[in-house]
C-alpha positions as CSV (number, residue, x, y, z in Angstrom):
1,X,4.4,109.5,37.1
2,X,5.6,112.3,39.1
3,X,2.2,114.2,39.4
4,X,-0.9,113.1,41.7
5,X,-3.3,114.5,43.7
6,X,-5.1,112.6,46.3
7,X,-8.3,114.4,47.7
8,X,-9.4,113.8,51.6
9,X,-11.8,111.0,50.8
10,X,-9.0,108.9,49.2
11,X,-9.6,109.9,45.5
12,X,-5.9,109.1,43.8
13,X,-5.3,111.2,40.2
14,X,-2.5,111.1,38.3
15,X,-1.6,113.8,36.0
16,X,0.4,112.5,33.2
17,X,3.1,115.5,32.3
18,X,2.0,117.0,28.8
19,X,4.0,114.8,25.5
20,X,4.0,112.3,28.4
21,X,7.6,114.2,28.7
22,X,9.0,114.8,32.7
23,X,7.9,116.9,35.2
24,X,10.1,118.7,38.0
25,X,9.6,121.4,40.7
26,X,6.1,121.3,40.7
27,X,3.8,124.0,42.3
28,X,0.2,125.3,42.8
29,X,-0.9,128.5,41.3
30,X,-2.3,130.8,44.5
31,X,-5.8,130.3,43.7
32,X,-5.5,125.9,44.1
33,X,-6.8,125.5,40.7
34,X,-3.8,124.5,39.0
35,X,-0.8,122.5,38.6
36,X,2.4,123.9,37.7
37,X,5.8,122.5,36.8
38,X,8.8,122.8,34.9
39,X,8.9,120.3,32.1
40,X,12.0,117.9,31.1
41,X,12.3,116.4,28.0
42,X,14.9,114.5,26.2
43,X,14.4,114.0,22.5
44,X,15.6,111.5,19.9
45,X,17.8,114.5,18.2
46,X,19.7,114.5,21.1
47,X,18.0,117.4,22.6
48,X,18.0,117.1,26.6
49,X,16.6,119.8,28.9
50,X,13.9,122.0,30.5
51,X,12.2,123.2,27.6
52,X,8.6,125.2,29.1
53,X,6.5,125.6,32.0
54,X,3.1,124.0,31.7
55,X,-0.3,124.5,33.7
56,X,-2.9,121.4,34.6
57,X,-6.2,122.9,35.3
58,X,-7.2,119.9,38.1
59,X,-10.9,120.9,37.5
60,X,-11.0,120.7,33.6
61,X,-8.2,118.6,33.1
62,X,-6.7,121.0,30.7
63,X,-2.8,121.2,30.0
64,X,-1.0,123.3,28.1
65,X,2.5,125.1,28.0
66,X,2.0,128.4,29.3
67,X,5.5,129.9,29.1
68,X,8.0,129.0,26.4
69,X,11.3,129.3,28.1
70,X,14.1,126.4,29.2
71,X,13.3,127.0,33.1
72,X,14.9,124.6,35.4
73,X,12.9,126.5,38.4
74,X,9.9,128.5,38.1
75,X,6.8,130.4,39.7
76,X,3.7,132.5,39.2
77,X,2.6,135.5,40.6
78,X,-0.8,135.4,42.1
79,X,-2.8,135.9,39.0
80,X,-0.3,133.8,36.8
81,X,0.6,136.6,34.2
82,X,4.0,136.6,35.1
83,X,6.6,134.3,36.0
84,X,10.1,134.0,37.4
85,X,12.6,131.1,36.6
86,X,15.9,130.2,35.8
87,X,18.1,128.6,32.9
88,X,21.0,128.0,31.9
89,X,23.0,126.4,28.4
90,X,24.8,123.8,29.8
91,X,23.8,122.2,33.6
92,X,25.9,120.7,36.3
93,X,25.5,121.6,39.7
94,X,26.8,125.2,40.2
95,X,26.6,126.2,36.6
96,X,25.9,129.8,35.7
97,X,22.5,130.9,34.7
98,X,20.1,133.7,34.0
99,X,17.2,134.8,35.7
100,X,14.4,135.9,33.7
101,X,10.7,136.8,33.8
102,X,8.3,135.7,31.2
103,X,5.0,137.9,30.4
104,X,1.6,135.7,29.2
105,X,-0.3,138.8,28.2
106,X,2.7,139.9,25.9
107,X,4.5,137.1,25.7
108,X,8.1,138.3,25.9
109,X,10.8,137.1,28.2
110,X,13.2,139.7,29.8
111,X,16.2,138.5,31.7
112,X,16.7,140.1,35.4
113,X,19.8,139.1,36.1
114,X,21.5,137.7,32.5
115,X,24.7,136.5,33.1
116,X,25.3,134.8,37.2
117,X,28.7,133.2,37.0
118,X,29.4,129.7,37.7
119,X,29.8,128.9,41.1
120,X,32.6,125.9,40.0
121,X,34.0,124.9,36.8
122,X,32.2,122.1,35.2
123,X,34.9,119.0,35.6
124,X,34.5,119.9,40.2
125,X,30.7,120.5,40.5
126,X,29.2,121.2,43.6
127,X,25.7,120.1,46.0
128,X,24.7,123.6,45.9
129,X,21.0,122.7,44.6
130,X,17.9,125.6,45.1
C-alpha cells in the first residue's frame, strides 16, 4: 500500500486506495484533513489508466471519488471546489495532454489548455516527468 500516515507518537495507518485500485501523486488538501490522490486502475476489460481523483477524510475515514476525470496529476484549491490536473489518451513519457479544471459544486470539467503537443513521438520517449 502506497498510502500511510504515521502520527508523532508512532501511530502507523494505512489507507487502502478506494476498489483497493492504485494510488499516485498523493497530496493533502490545505486544511490537513484530507488525503488526496490520483487513482490508477487496470481492469479485466483491458481498461488501464488514471480514471478519478479521490479524497480520504483521515478523521472519519471516509473515501470517495470527488472528481470524475482520467488525471495523471492533480490539485485542489484551498477550499477543494476546484481542481487542476492533467490527462491524456494514450501515455508514454512526453505524450501530449490537456489541462483541465474540474468544478465539485457544478460538476463540469473545462479544459484550459486542450490540446499540448507531444514532446516526442511515441516509439523515442523521453525522462521528461512533472
Amino acid at each position: 500500500m502506497r498510502l500511510w500516515t504515521v502520527k508523532r507518537n508512532g501511530e502507523e495507518k494505512v489507507w487502502p486506495p478506494l476498489n483497493l485500485e492504485r494510488a499516485t501523486h498523493e497530496w493533502w488538501s490545505s486544511d490537513g484533513t484530507k488525503i488526496y490522490y490520483c487513482k490508477y486502475c487496470e481492469r479485466n476489460d483491458g481498461f488501464s489508466g488514471n480514471n478519478g481523483i479521490c479524497s480520504i477524510d483521515i478523521f472519519s475515514g471516509e473515501h470517495k471519488l470527488v472528481a470524475p476525470v482520467n488525471a495523471w496529476h492533480g490539485f485542489s484549491s484551498k477550499n477543494d471546489t476546484l481542481f487542476v490536473f492533467d490527462e491524456n489518451d494514450v501515455f508514454y513519457r512526453g505524450c501530449p495532454s490537456r489541462v483541465g479544471l474540474y468544478n465539485t459544486t457544478s460538476n463540469k470539467k473545462v479544459y484550459i489548455n486542450s490540446k499540448n503537443p507531444a514532446l516526442n513521438p511515441q516509439d523515442e520517449p523521453n525522462n521528461y516527468h512533472l
